[in-house]
Every structure is written in C-alpha cells, then in structure tokens.
N, C-alpha and C positions, 0 to 999 in steps of 0.2 A: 460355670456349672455350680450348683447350690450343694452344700452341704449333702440333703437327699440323694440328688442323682450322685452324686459321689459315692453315696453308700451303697446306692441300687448297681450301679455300675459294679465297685465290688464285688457284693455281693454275687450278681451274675457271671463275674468272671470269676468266681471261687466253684460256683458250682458247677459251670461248666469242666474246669476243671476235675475235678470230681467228679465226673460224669465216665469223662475221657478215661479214669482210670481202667484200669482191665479187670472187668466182673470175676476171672480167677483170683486175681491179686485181693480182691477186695471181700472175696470167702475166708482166704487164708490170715486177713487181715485180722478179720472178726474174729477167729478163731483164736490169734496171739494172742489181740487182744482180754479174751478169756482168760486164757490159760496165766496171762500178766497178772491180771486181778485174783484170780484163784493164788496165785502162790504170794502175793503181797500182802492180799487182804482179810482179814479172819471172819466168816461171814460166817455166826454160828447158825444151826439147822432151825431152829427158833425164828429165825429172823423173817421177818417178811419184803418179798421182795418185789417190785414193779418193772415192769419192761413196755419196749413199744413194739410195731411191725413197724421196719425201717421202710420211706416212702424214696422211691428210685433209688439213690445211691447212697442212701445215709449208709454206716455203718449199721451190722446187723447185731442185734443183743440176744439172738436168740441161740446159740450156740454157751455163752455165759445162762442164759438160764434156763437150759437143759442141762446144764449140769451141775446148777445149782438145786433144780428141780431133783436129780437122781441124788443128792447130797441131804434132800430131806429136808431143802429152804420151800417156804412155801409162795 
C-alpha cells in the first residue's frame, strides 16, 4: 500500500467514524464546544469573526457564533 492510500484509508476510516457518532451527541458537542471558547477566550465585540456551515458531520460553529453574534462580534 503507498503512502496515499495509507492516508485515504485513514482518512476514510476517521470519517466514517464520525459519521457513526450520534447526531444528539454531536449538537451537544458544538455547543460545549462554545461555551469552552467563550469562557477561555477573550473575543472582544470589536472583533471580526468567520465561520463555516459544517458539511455532514463536521462539527457545527454555528451555535459559538450566535452567540458571539448576540455579544456584538461582528
């Protein structure tokens, strides 16, 4: 096996993984998420900030910037 399919294999078995998780578990996740950044990191309201729409099972950023959104980050 080459190097590539080494990593493609990986790779594929990481996401499937990731798949498999439980779409509950992976709301709540996004959410700790959040709320981890929000109390460690000091995001003034000044700041400008970018997000993505997560595609199948990435984690979701969109719960971190709605409430950076109601915090007055733009």
């Amino acid at each position: 096996m080459t190097t590539a399919q080494t990593k493609e294999a990986i790779r594929r078995g990481r996401l499937a993984a990731r798949d498999a998780l439980d779409p509950a578990w992976r709301e709540r996740a996004s959410v700790a998420v959040a709320e981890r950044l929000l109390a460690t990191v000091d995001i003034p309201s000044s700041s400008v900030v970018s997000g993505f729409l997560p595609i199948r099972s990435e984690i979701d950023p969109r719960p971190l910037m709605e409430r950076l959104d109601r915090q007055g980050v733009t």
